[in-house]
N, C-alpha and C positions, 0 to 999 in steps of 0.2 A: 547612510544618512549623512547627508551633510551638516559643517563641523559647525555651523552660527544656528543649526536649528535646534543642535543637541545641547550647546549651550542654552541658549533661549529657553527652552522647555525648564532646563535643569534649574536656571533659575526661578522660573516659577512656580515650579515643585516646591523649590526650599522655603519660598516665600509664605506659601500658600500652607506646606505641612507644617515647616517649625522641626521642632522635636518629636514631634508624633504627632497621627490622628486618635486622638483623646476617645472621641465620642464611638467610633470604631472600635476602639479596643476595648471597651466596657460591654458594646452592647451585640458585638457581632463574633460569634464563634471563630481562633483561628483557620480553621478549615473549611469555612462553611463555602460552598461555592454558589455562583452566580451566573445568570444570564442577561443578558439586554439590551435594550437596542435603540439608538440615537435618532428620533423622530423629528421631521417637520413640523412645525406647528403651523408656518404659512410657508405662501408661494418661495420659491428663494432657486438661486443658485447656490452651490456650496462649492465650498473653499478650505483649505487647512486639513486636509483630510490625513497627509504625512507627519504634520506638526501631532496630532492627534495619536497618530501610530507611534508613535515617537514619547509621548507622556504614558503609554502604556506599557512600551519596549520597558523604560526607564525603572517601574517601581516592579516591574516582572508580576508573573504571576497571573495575568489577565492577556488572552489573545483578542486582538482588536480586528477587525474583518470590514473595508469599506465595502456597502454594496453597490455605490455609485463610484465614479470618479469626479476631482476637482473639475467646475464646469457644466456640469450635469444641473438641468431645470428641475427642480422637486414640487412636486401639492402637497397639500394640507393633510399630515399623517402617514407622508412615506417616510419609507424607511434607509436611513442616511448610511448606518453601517451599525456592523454585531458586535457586542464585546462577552467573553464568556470566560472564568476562571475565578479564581479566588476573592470575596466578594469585599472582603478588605479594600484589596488592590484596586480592584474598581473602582468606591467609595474615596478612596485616596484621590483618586485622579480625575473624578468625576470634573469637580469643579473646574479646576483646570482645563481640560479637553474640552467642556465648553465652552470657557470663556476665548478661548482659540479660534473654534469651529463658530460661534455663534459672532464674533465680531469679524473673522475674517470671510463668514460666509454673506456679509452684510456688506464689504466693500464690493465682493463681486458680484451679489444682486443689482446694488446701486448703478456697477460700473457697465451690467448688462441694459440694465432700463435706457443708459445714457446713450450704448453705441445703438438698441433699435432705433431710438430717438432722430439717429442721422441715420438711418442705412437708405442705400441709392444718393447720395452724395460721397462726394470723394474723399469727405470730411473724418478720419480717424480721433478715437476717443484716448488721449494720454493724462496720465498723473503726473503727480508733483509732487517737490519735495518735502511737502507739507503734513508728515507723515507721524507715528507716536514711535519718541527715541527709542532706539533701539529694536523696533519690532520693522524697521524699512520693509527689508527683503521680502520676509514673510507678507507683508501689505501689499507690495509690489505683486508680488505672486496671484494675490488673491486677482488683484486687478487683471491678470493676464488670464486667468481662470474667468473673469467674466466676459473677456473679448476685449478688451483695453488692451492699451501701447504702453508699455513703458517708457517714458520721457530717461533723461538723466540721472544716473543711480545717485550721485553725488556731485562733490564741489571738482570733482578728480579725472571726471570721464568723457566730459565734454566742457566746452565752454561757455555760459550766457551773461552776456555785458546787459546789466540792469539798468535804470534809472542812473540807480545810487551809485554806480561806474561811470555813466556816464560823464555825472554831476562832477567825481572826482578826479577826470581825465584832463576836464576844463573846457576844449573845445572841439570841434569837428577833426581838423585837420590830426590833429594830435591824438585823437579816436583811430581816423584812418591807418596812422602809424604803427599804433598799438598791435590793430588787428594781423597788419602786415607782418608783425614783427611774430604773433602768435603763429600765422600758418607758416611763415618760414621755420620757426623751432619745430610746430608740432606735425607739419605735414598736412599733405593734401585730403587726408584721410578721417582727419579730426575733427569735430563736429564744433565749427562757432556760430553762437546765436545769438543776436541781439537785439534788444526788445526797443518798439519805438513805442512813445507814447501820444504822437500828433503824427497829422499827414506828412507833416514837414521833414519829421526825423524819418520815420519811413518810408519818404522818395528818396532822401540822401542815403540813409544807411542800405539800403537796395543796390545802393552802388559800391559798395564795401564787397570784399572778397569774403562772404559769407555764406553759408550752410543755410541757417535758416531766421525767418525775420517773424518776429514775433509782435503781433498787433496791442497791443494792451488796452482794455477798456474803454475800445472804440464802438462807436455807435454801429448797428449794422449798417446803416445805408453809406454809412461812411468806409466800411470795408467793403461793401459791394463795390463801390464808383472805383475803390483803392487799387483789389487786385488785379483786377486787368493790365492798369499799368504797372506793375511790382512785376508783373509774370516780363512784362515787353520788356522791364529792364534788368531784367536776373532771372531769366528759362527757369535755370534751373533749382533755384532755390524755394525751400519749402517755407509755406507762410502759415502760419500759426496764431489762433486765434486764443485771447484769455482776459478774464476778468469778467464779471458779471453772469458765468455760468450757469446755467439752472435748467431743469429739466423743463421747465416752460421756455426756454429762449434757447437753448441748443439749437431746435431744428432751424432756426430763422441764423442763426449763428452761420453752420453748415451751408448754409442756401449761399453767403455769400461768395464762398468758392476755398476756402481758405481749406487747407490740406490737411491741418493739427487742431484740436480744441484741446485744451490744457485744461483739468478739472480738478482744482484743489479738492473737492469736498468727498473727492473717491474715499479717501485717506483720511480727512481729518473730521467731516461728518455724516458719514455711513453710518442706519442705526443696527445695529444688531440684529441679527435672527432669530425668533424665538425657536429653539430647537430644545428636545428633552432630549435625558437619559431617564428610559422607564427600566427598572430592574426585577427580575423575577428570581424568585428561586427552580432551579430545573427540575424538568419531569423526570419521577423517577422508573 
């Protein structure tokens, strides 16, 4: 298991238990064992399904069994994965494990709806870093589980010159230099991007030694007319469209030609999946 999941979980164990499960231990036999099993309520993809195994590992005592894998399309009332042992333990972890599986199966439903939405254009579905602290990775994950790209993990791993970079550079020339100055330290290998917000900055900065040119909150017809020429003056760079996403304007997004759509709302407003844990006591 990896070492930021086992963290993660662990913390929400502690949060969530405290000092004990009170209500557990009044009303549930040490020993008494359990079965049950983590249901659909609607359509979904599912997601988190190691973070899950993972909050089980932890309090021992319960084996957790996925029946699907991350990725996997569900109906209404299939069955997600088994959990069977100490019913304690279960109870313990209940909440938990949902709250996991039911928000992280909710970004890679969303992030599924968004990539049918373009499929047959060349337009790929990426997130953003617009994600809930400390749960990145796992979100990321989830994203990648519905068919989604992962954009940049952080401030660390690639580069993107914003607005708010721009503003504080001061001018073009002085922009250009910067960049210059970026791929000589960091190599030809290193990912910079930078975002225009008018046609103006996005024919000039097209001529910057750049990776990839990110359109911002421009009209479609305005990116339609745009990349043809972005392509004639930089082949090879990827152009990236963002702002105003929404499952209603994706596909008209896509249509313009643009290679990336950047989708904050993978991450920061995906609604949860209704999913149960129904428990039974086993056949004897």
């Amino acid at each position: 298991m990896k070492p930021h999941i086992r963290d993660i979980v662990r913390r929400a164990l502690e949060e969530d238990l405290g000092t004990g499960d009170v209500t557990s231990l009044y009303t549930v036999p040490p020993k008494r064992k359990a079965v049950g099993i983590f249901l659909a309520k609607q359509p979904a993809v599912v997601a988190g399904l190691d973070v899950v195994a993972e909050v089980f590992r932890q309090l021992h005592g319960a084996k957790f069994v996925p029946v699907v894998k991350d990725g996997a399309k569900v109906k209404p009332r299939a069955a997600i994965a088994e959990i069977a042992g100490n019913a304690r333990s279960i109870l313990a972890g209940e909440r938990v494990a949902l709250n996991f599986l039911q928000r992280l199966s909710g970004t890679a439903t969303l992030t599924r709806q968004f990539v049918d939405k373009v499929r047959g254009t060349r337009a790929q579905i990426l997130d953003t870093r617009k994600t809930t602290p400390g749960l990145r990775l796992l979100q990321k994950a989830a994203v990648c589980a519905g068919g989604g790209t992962n954009h940049r993990m952080g401030l660390y791993d690639a580069a993107m010159i914003k607005d708010n970079h721009v503003e504080a550079v001061g001018d073009e020339e002085a922009l250009r230099e910067a960049v210059l100055a970026m791929r000589a330290e960091k190599g030809p290998n290193f990912r910079i991007e930078i975002e225009a917000q008018n046609e103006d900055q996005a024919l000039a900065f097209a001529q910057f030694d750049i990776d990839v040119l990110m359109l911002d909150n421009m009209a479609g017809p305005v990116m339609k007319k745009l990349v043809p020429f972005l392509r004639k003056l930089n082949p090879s760079m990827v152009i990236e469209a963002s702002g105003g996403v929404s499952l209603k304007t994706v596909r008209a997004i896509a249509e313009t030609g643009v290679d990336w759509i950047s989708v904050g709302a993978l991450t920061h407003s995906a609604p949860a999946v209704d999913i149960s844990l129904e428990l039974h006591l086993p056949r004897k």
